[in-house]
Structure formats: C-alpha cells, structure tokens
C-alpha positions in Angstrom: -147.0 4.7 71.6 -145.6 1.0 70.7 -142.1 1.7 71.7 -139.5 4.2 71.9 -136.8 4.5 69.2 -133.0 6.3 69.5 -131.7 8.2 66.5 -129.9 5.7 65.3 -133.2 3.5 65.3 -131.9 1.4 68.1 -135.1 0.2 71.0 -134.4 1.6 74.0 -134.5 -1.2 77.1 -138.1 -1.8 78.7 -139.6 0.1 75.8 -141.4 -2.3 74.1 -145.6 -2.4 73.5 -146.8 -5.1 75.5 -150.0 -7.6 74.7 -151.5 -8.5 71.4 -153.7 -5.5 69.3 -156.1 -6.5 66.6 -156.1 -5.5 63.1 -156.6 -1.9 61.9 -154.5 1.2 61.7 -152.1 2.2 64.5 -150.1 5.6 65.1 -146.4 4.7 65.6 -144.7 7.3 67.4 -140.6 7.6 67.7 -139.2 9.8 70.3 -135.6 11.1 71.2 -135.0 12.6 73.9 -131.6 15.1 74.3 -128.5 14.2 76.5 -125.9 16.8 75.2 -126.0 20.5 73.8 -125.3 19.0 70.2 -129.1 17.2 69.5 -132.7 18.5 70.5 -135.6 16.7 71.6 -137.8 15.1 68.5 -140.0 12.7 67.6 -141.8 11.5 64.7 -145.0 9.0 63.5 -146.0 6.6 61.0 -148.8 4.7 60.5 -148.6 0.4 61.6 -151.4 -1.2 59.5 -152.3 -4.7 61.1 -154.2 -6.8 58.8 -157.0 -9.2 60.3 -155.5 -12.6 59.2 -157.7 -15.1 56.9 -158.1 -18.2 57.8 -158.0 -21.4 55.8 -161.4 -23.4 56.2 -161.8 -27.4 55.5 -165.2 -28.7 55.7 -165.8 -32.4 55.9 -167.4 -34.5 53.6 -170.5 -36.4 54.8 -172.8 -39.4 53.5 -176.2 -40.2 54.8 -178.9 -42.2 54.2 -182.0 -41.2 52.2 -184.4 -39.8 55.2 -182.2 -39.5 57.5 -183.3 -36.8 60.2 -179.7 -35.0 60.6 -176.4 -35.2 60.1 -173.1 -34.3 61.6 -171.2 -31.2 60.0 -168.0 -30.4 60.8 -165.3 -27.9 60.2 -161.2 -27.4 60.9 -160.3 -24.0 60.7 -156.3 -23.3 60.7 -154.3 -20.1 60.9 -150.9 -18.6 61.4 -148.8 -17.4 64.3 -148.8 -18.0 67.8 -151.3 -15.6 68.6 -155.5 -16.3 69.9 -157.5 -18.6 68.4 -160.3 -17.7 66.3 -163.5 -16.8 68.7 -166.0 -16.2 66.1 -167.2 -19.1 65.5 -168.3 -21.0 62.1 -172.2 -21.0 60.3 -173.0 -23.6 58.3 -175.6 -24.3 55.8 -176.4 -27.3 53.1 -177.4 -25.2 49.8 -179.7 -22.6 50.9 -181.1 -23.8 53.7 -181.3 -22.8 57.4 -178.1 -21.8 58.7 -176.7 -22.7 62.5 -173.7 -21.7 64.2 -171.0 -23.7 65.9 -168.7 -23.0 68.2 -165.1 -23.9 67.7 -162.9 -25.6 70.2 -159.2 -25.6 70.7 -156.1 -23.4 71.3 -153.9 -24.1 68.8 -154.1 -24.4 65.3 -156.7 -25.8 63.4 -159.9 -25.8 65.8 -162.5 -28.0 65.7 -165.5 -26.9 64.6 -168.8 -29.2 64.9 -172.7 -29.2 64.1 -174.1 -32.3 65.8 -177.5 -32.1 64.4 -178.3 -30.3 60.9 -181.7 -31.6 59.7 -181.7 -33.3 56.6 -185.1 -35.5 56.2 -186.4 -33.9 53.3 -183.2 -33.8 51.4 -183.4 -35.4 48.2 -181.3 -38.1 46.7 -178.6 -36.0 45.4 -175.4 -34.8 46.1 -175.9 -31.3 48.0 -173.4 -28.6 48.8 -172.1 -27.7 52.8 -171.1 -24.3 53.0 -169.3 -23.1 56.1 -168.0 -20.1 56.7 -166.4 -18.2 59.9 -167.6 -15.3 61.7 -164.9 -12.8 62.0 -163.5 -11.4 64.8 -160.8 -8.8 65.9 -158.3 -10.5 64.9 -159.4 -13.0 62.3 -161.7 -11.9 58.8 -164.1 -14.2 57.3 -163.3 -17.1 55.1 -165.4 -19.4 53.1 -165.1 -23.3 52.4 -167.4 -25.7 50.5 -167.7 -29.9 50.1 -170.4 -32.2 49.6 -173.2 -34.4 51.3 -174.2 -36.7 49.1 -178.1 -38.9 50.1 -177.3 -42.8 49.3 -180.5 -44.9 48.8 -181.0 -47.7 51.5 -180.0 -51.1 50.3 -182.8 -53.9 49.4 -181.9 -56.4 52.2 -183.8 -59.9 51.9 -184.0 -61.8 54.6 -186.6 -64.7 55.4 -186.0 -67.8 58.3 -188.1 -70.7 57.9 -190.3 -72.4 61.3 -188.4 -74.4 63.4 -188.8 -77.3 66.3 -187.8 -76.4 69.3 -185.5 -79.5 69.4 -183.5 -78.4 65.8 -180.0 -78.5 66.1 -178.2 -74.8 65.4 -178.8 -73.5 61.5 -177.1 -71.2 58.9 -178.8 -67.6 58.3 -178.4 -65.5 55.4 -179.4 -62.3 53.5 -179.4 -61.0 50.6 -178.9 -57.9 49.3 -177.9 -55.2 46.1 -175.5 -53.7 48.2 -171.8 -55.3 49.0 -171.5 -54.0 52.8 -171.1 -56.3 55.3 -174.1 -57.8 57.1 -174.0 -58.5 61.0 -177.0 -60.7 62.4 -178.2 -60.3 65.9 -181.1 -61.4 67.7 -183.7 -58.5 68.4 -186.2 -60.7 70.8 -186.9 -64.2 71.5 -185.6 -67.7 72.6 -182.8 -67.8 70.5 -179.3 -66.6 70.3 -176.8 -65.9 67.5 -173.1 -66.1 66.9 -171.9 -65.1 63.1 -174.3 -66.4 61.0 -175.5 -69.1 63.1 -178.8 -69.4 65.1 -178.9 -71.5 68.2 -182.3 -71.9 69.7 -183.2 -72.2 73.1 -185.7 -75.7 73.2 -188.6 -73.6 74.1 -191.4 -72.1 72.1 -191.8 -68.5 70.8 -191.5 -66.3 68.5 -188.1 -65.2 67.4 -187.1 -61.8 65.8 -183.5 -61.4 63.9 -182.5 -58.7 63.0 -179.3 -58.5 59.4 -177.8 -55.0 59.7 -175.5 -54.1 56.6 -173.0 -51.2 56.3 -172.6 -48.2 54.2 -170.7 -49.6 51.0 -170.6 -49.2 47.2 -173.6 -46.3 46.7 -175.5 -47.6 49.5 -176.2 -46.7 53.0 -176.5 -48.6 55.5 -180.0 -50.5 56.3 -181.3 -53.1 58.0 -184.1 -56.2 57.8 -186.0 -58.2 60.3 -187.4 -61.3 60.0 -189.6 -63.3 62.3 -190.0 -67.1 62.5 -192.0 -69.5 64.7 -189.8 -72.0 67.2 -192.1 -74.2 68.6 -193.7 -78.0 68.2 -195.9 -78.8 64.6 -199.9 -78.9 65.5 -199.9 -82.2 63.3 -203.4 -82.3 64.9 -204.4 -79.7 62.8 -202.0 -79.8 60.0 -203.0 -81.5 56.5 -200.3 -83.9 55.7 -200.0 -84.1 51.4 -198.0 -86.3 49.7 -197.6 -90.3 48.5 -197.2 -91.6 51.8 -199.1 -95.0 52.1 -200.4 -93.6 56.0 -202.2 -91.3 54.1 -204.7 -94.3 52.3 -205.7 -95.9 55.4 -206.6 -94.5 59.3 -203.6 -93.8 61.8 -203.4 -96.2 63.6 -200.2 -94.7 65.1 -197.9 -91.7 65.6 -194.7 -90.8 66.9 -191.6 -87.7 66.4 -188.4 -88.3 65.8 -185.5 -86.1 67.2 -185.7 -83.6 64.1 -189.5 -82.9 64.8 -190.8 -85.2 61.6 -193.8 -87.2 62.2 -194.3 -91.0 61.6 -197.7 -92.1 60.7 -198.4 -96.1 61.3 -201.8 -97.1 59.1 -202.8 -100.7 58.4 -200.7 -100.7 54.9 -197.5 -99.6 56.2 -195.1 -96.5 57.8 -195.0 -92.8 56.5 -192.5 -90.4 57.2 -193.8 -86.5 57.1 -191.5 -83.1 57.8 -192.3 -80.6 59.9 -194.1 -78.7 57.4 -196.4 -82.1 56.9 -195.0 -82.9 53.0 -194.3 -86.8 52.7 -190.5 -88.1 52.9 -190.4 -91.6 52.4 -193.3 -94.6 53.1 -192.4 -98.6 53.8 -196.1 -100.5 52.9 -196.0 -103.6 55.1 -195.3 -107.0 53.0 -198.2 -108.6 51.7 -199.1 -111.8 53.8 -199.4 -114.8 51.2 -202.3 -117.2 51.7 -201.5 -120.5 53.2 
C-alpha cells in the first residue's frame, strides 16, 4: 500500500510510501476507516503503472589515423528527474564488430560513459559507424545512439638536414608536407638542441636525429618524420675536392679551415677555397713574376 487516502481523497499525515520503486505495475490501495455511526469501513484499488524512463544517448565523434591500434569511445547518457542514475552501463561497437562494455560514472545527469581502448588497426580508410547503446536497468530502458569515426591518411612529411661542422653557427629547419597542420621540431638524440625552428649544435661530433611532428588538420592525421645528419669535422683527407680551383692543377703545398669549416688549398699557382662538401668556391692564381 503506497498511502492511505480519506473519503474526501485527502492523505492522511505519516502515510506516505517511502523510497524509490522501479517501473512496472503497482496495486494502489485506498482505505477509510469509520469514526461515527453514519460511514463504514472501505477501501478500494487501482493499478499505478511506472514506466522505465528512456534515456537520451550522445556519442562522440572520433578521428584517427590510418592504423592506429585503438581509439577512445565515449558516451553521455542524460535523463530526467532527481532520481538514481543509470547503473547499467553502455556497449559500444564500430559497425559490426566486437562489442565492449563501459561503465558509466556520475550522479547527476548526463554520466560519463568511456571505452579507453577499442581496437581499430585493421579499419579501413573510411568513415565507420559507432553504435552505443545502454544496458537497461530497473529503472531506466534501453536506448540507442549512433555517430561516426572517420580513418584520415597520414600526411607525407619531408624533411631532410644537410651535414654540418661542428663549429657552424645555429641554422633554420624545415619540412614539408601535403597537409596544413602545424609542425613542431624537437630533437630525438644527439649533440644538438632545438628551439622553434632553429638547430643549435653542440661543437662536438655525432650523429643527430630530429624529429618534425605535425598535427591532425585538413583530412590528415597527425604524423611525424625523422631525419638524421652528420655534425662533425670534413675527412678532406679522404674527400675528392671537384671544381675550377687552381689548387687543384698543381700539389698542396698547404692547407688550412676557416671558422665555417671550408678548406683552403695553397699549390704553387695560387689559393683555392673548397666547402665542406669539397665543391670549389673561389681561387686567386698568384701573379705571374716578369722576367728581369
């Protein structure tokens, strides 16, 4: 019995139901109960129907890269009144693939409902269809919602550093790429460091790594490119120097570095001036000596 009614439908004090019921069909039961010669003892029912409440279900929309071993799925599920929270929890699937249940947290509408880890390395590059969909408790019935995961292709990042002297003076990076996300450079390993776009290197020798890392943008996930370049000093010993430089005609009979690493080559017809990479600058020939 919910509560106690008089005849004239009033609630009699500290008759009331008590605590929450869940949906279904209930047997309400009204009772009056005599205080004079003039009205007998009655009562009567009815049936209370109490409908499991639906709730409304929002999925999020998600973007990954093509390969990518998971992703994150998530859910909010919202609902009316001030009464428990849906306990069921939520199963999601991507098109008809395995489906995993989450658990939904909160106390208050909506909840939050999350799947940290679907696996998604063999979907294709497509657009593909979340479905999540709550388990249904006493209180609560099922309810259905739907949105998309769409697979982006990587971007094509190119990204190429030339060999430097220990001794070179900080230089300007750059990549290249068919996507319009913005590129951070960083260095993965070696005697360097980085700041923006600017590599700084250390004055010793070794090999350094960077690393250009672009963001998701414009169709494209995010991706990344290393490249790896040599900072150390020329082996001019065993380096073939080409080009019109007049030290090239005769023996060396000299050498010496300049601050930027090139090389200067003294021969018997004059002074040669070769980059790092051994290709001729510029050459001064010595004057010619006039007889007499």
């Amino acid at each position: 019995m919910l509560e106690r009614l008089d005849l004239h439908g009033v609630r009699r004090p500290g008759l009331h139901a008590t605590g929450r019921i869940g949906w279904g069909i209930y047997t309400l039961t009204g009772s009056h109960l005599s205080t004079n010669e003039n009205y007998m003892t009655g009562s009567g029912t009815t049936a209370l129907t109490v409908n499991a409440q639906t709730p409304t279900v929002s999925v999020s929309a998600v973007s990954i890269g093509l390969g990518n071993a998971t992703a994150i799925l998530s859910a909010n599920v919202a609902y009316t009144g001030a009464g428990v929270a849906p306990s069921g929890g939520i199963a999601f699937k991507i098109d008809s693939g395995t489906t995993v249940i989450a658990t939904c947290v909160g106390s208050s509408s909506p909840v939050m409902c999350t799947y940290s880890s679907y696996p998604t390395s063999t979907l294709a590059l497509e657009p593909h269809t979340i479905t999540a969909t709550t388990i249904g408790d006493g209180n609560y019935a099922a309810a259905t919602a739907t949105n998309t995961l769409t697979v982006l292709p990587p971007p094509t990042i190119v990204f190429t550093v030339l060999n430097h002297h220990t001794q070179d003076a900080a230089f300007s990076v750059s990549a290249t790429s068919n996507s319009s996300g913005a590129v951070i450079y960083s260095v993965v390993s070696g005697p360097a460091t980085i700041l923006g776009s600017t590599a700084t290197l250390a004055g010793v020798a070794g090999t350094v790594t960077l690393q250009a890392s672009q963001a998701a943008s414009g169709g494209f996930a995010a991706g990344s490119q290393n490249t790896r370049f040599l900072n150390g000093s020329p082996d001019y010993g065993n380096q073939r120097l080409t080009g019109g430089g007049v030290g090239t005609i005769a023996s060396p009979l000299g050498l010496a570095f300049d601050a930027s690493g090139n090389i200067w080559v003294t021969s018997s017809n004059g002074v040669s001036e070769f980059s790092r990479q051994g290709v001729a600058v510029n050459s001064t020939p010595f004057p010619e000596r006039k007889a007499g």
